[in-house]
C-alpha positions, 0 to 999 in steps of 0.5 A, spaced: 456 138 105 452 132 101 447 133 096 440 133 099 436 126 098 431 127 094 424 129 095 418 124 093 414 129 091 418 131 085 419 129 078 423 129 074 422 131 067 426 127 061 427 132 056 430 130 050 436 126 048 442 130 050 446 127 044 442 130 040 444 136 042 450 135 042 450 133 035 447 139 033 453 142 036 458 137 033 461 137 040 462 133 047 461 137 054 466 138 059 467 141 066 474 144 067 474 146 075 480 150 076 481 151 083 486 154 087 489 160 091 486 168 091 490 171 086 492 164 083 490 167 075 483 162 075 479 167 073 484 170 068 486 163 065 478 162 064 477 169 060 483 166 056 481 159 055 474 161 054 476 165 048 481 161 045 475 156 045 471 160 041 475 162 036 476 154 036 468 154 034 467 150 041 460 153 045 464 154 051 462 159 057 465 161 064 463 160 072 467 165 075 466 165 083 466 172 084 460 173 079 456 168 082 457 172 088 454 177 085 448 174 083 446 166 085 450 166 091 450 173 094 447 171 100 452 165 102 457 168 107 466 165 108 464 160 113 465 153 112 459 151 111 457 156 106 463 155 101 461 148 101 454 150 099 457 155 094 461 150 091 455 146 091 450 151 086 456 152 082 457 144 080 450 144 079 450 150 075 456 146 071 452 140 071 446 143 068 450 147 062 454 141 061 447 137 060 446 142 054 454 140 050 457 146 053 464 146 055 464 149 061 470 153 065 468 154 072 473 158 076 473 158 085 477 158 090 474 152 093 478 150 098 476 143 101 478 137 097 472 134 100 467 139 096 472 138 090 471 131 090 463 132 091 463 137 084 466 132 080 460 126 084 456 132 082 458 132 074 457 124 073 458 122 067 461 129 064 469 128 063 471 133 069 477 136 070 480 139 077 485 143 074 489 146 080 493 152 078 498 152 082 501 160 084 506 160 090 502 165 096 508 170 095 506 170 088 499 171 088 499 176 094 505 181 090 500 181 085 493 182 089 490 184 084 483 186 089 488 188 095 485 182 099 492 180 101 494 187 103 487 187 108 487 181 111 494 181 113 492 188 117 485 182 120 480 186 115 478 181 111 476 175 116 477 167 114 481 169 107 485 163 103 491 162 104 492 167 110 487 166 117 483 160 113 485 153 109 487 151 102 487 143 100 492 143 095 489 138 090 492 131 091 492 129 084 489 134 079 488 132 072 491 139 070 496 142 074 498 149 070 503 154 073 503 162 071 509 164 076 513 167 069 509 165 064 505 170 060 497 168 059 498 164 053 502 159 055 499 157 062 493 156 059 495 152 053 495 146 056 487 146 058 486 149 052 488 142 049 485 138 053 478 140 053 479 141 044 480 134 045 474 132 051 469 135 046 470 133 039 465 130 036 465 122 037 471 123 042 
């Protein structure tokens, strides 16, 4: 799916200078898209990446796909065509947090390499990161920590990623992190590192 043409009868309103705010925070945005399999340890990395960002005194907030669900994307369903439209309200969602100078960790499944490649188009000149983390499916389906894995091999849970539906694994990601015998911390090191480094002030 493609964002939709612009309208003639809108506006849009400049605000002020996004650099004086992120001078005011005395840091750069950045957009981290962890994607990958259910199960994979997205929203589990993101939690850990966001608190590490903190401590570290970074503004940084999490997009969790489930949590989106609840609320901004409750009435999208799994077909295609709606998962491209959930990727494209969760990259304009990030791109408008990002415009304020946080750092923003979205964590979704989002299948397709084509609505990755639209969420990265979407952020524009924000420094974003497709972070693939890469969880063998045996894996993520021996944790199942929502028993989706265990439901849809039994046809319960219809079009489900990595069993009856599709996953593109990312062609050449900015990040790849592994969790297969890695605790937490040392799985989300690597991103930690690379969204200190893309919002230092001046970076």
């Amino acid at each position: 799916m493609t964002n939709p043409a612009p309208r003639s009868d809108l506006t849009w309103h400049p605000l002020a200078p996004r650099e004086l705010r992120w001078a005011r925070l005395d840091q750069r945005p950045a957009i981290a898209w962890l994607t990958g399999l259910p199960g994979a340890g997205k929203s589990t990395i993101a939690a850990a990446a966001d608190r590490s960002l903190i401590a570290a005194g970074r503004h940084s907030a999490v997009l969790d796909g489930d949590n989106l669900r609840h609320g901004l994307n409750a009435d999208l369903a799994f077909t295609p065509r709606d998962r491209s439209e959930n990727v494209r309200r969760a990259a304009e969602v990030a791109r408008l947090m990002a415009e304020t100078g946080t750092v923003v960790i979205v964590s979704l499944i989002s299948p397709s390499h084509a609505d990755r490649i639209l969420a990265r188009r979407v952020a524009g000149d924000i420094p974003f990161l497709e972070v693939f983390v890469d969880t063998p499916v045996s894996i993520c389906a021996r944790r199942d920590p929502k028993k989706l894995y265990a439901r849809a091999s039994r046809g319960e849970v219809a079009a489900f990623t990595g069993v009856s539906a599709f996953y593109d694994v990312p062609e050449a990601p900015d990040l790849v992190l592994r969790t297969e015998g890695l605790a937490v911390a040392s799985s989300t090191a690597p991103l930690c590192e690379a969204l200190l480094r893309l919002s230092a002030n001046g970076s």
